[in-house]
N, C-alpha and C positions, 0 to 999 in steps of 0.2 A: 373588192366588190365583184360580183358577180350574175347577172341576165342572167335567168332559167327560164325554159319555156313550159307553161301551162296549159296542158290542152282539155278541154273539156268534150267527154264524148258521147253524153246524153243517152246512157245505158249502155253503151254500146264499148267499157273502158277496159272486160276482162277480155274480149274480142281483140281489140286492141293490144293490150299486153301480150299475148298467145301471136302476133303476128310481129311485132315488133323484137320480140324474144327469136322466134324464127328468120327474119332478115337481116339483122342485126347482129345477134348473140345479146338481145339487152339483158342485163341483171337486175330482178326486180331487189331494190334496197329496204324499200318499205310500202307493205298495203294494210291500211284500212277500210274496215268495209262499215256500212253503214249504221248498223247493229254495236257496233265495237264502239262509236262515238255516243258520251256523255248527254242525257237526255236536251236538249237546246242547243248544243253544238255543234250543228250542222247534220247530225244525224239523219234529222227531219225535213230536208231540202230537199228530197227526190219526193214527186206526190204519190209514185209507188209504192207501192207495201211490201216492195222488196228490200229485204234486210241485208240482203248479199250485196247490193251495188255497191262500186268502190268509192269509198268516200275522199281518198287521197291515195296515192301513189307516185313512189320517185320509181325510175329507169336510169340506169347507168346505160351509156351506146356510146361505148369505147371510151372517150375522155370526157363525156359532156353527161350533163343531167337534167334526165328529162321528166316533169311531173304531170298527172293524169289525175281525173278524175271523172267520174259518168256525169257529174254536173246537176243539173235538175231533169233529168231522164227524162226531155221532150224528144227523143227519136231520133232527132236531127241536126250534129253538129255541122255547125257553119264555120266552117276555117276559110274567112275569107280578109285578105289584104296581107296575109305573111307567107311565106316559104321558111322548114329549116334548110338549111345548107347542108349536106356531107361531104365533104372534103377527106381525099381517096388516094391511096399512095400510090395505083398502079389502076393502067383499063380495063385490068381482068377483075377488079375488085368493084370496077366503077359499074359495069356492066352487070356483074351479080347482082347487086346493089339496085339498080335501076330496074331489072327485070321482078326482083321480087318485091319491088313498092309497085309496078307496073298490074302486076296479077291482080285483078280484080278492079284496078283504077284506071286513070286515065291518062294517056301519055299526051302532054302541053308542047314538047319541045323533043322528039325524037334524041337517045344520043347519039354525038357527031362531034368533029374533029372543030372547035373554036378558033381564034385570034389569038382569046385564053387559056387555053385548056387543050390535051390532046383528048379530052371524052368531059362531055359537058350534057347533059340532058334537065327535062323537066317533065316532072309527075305528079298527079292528085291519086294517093293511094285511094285504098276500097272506102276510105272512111272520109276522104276528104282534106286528107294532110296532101300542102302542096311544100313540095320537097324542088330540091337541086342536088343533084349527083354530079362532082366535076374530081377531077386529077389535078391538085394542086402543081403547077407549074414550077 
């Protein structure tokens, strides 16, 4: 069994892919776009008349899999009551890491030296993803 996180980001999912590719190194495994789905099957869920928005998409980012999609294009996703976690083998990785979810977002929790962790912070990147960057112990 296996939890995957889906995030929905209301037009906003090739943006998204282009910055998570960049912080990350993610590898896109599969993108459909709206145009490409079967007439009824979900094609038709953005009220847009855009045929480009991404209708699913998986990300690989490093061992985990992560799925996207623009949702039903109201502008404004709401990522609220989760964080994903990244778990970091070294400070120098953890720091990269945190500063480049940081650009454009919002830092929650400065990183700093834990109880936990020798580098532990928190961030709402540009989109609203609220993240944790820690060095596993």
């Amino acid at each position: 069994m296996q939890i995957r996180p889906y995030l929905y980001f209301e037009g906003r999912c090739d943006e998204a892919i282009a910055f998570y590719r960049k912080v990350f190194g993610a590898e896109v495994l599969m993108l459909m776009r709206r145009k490409d789905a079967p007439q009824g099957q979900g094609g038709d869920a953005c009220p847009s008349a855009d045929a480009e928005k991404v209708l699913h998409a998986t990300l690989r980012i490093g061992d985990s899999i992560v799925q996207l999609s623009d949702g039903r294009c109201q502008g404004s996703p709401k990522f609220q009551g989760v964080s994903l976690s990244v778990t970091v083998e070294n400070g120098t990785d953890a720091e990269r890491i945190f500063a480049a979810l940081s650009d454009g977002g919002k830092v929650g929790m400065p990183m700093a030296k834990t109880f936990f962790s020798s580098h532990f912070g928190m961030v709402a990147d540009r989109f609203g993803v609220s993240w944790m960057v820690y060095v596993a112990s």
